[in-house]
N, C-alpha and C positions, 0 to 999 in steps of 0.2 A: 525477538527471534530474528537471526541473521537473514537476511538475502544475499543474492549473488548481483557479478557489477554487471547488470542487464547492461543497463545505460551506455557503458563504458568501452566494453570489447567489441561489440557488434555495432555499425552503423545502423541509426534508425532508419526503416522503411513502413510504408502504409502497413496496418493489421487490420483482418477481419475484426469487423464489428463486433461485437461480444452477443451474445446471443438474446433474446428476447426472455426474462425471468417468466418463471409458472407463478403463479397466486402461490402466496405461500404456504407450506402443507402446515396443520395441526402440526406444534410441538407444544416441548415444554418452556419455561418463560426462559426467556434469555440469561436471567443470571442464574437460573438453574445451568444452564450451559456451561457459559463461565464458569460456575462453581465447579465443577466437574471435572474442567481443562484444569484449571488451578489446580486440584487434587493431586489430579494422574498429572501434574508437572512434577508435584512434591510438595505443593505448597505455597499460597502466597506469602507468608511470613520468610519463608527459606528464597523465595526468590528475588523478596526485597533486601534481602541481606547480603546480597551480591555484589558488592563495590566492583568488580572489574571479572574480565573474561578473555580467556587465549584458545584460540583453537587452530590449530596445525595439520596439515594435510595436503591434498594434491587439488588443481584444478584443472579439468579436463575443456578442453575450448571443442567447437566444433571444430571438424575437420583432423582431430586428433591430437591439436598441438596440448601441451601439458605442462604445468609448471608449480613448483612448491610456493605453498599459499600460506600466508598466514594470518588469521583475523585477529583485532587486540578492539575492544572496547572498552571505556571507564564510564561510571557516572561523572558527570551530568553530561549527557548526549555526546560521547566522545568517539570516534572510531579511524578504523587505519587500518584496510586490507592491502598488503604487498604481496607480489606474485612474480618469481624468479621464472621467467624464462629463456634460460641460458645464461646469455649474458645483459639481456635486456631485464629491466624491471618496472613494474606497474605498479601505481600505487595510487590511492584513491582513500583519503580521510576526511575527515570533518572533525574541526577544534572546539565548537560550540558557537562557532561566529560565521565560520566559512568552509565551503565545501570546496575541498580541490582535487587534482588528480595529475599524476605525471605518467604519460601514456607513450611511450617510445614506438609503438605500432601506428601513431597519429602524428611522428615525426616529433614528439614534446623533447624536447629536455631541461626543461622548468615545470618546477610545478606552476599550475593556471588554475584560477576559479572554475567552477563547473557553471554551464546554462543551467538556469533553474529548473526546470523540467528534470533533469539527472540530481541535479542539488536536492527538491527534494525526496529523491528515493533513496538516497546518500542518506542523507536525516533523519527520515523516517526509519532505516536500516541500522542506526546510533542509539535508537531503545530498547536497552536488553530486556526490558520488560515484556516488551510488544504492548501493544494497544487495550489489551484486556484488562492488564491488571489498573487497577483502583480508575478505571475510566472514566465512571460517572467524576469524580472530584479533579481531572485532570482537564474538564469538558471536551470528551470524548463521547460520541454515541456510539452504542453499538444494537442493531437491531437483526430480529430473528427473521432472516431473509427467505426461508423455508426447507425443507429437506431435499439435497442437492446427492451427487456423486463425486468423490475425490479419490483419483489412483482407486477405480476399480470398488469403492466400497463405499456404503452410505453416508451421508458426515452433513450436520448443521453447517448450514451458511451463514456467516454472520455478516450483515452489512454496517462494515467500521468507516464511523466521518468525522474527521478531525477536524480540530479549530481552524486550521488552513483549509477547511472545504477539500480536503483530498479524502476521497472515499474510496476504498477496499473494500475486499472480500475475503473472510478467514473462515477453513473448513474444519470445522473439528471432529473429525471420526465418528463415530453412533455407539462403537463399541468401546475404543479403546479412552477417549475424551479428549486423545493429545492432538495438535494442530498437525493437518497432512496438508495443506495447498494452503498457499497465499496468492490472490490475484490482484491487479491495478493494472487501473487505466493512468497514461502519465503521456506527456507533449516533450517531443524530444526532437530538438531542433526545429521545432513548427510542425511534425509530424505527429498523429495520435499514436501508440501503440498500446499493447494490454500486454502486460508481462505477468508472468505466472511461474510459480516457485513449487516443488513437491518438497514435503519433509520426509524422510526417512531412517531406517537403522538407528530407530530412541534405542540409548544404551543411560545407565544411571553414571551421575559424578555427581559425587559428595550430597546423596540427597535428591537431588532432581536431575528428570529426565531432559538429555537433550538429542539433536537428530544430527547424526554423525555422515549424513548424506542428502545434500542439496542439489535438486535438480532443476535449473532455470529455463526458460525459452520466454521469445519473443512468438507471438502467438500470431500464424500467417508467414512465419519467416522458418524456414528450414534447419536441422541441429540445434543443441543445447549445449548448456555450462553445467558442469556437474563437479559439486566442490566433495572431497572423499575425506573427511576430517581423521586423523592418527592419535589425536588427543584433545582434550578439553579442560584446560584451566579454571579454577576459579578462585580469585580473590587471591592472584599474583599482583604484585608490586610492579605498575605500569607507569613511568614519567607523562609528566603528562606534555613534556613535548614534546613526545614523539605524536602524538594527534594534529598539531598546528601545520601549516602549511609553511613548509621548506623556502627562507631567505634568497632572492638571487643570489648567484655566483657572486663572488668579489663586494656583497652589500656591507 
């Protein structure tokens, strides 16, 4: 499940500490959980059979500024958001080796590796799967962090920690079973911040639900990125270098 380029647009600054967890409430086991997300996605089966994914639409910056967006990912962990504004353009992929980014609002005009702290929200933002599906075999943990609130309504916390020791938070609604909020904590330029993403407007394509409205913020930092997707691809025919990170000039 996509994110927005936290990392990228906004300079990092200090964020409020994340809040102090309650013991966690009575639910049901965890891969009841899971089971449930999977369902009301469409399916684990339909959602492994996803070789590639296009999603087109606007991104809205703080402060108002707006540019047409386009996100492309392939298997195995591939991705490449570009973002027209005006005549500038942004871009920010990961080939399966290296995470780059060419930011003209940061004076770039080469693409440059990412600091790892953005690197890996890059990476981790490259599995269309998200974290949930086939976890335990992928050694992924995910455990039942207790009944929480996300956008205003009930939704299981799930605490996900990856082989790289990065650990998130994913809500899955009480009602509906689909993912409303992703949260992390991630070091971006030596500074900690917690980023957090709303999902919304699930619309169906070819089968499974996806959310045609992402809303990000840096948490402690003012305004948000909100991606308005116009369409959602699946299983177009993607090169695969367009994912790699762009040759210098004249190489």
């Amino acid at each position: 499940m996509r994110r927005i380029l936290l990392g990228l647009c906004a300079a990092a600054t200090a964020a409020t500490p994340v809040r102090a967890q309650a013991a966690p409430a009575a639910g049901p086991p965890v891969d009841t959980v899971i089971a449930r997300y999977l369902a009301a996605r469409g399916g684990a089966a339909r959602v492994r059979a996803v070789r590639t994914e296009r999603m087109a639409g606007r991104m809205t910056l703080a402060g108002g500024l707006s540019g047409v967006d386009t996100v492309e990912l392939a298997r195995p962990l591939r991705v490449r958001t570009t973002i027209h504004f005006g005549d500038r353009v942004l871009v920010q992929g990961y080939d399966g080796r290296t995470a780059w980014a060419i930011n003209p609002f940061a004076g770039d005009t080469a693409a440059h590796a990412l600091d790892p702290g953005t690197a890996k929200n890059v990476i981790a933002g490259a599995d269309m799967d998200g974290p949930l599906v086939d976890h335990a075999a992928r050694g992924i943990g995910v455990a039942l962090a207790g009944l929480d609130t996300a956008d205003g309504r009930p939704a299981w916390a799930l605490r996900v920690t990856r082989p790289d020791s990065t650990t998130d938070t994913y809500f899955v609604d009480t009602a509906s079973s689909l993912l409303t909020k992703w949260q992390g904590n991630r070091t971006i330029g030596g500074t900690p911040v917690v980023f957090e993403t709303w999902f919304r407007d699930y619309r169906p394509v070819d089968g499974l639900m996806f959310p045609f409205q992402l809303v990000s913020a840096t948490r402690g930092r003012p305004g948000n990125q909100r991606m308005d997707f116009d369409s959602v691809q699946v299983n177009a025919p993607i090169p695969d270098a367009r994912f790699r990170i762009p040759a210098p000039a004249g190489s």
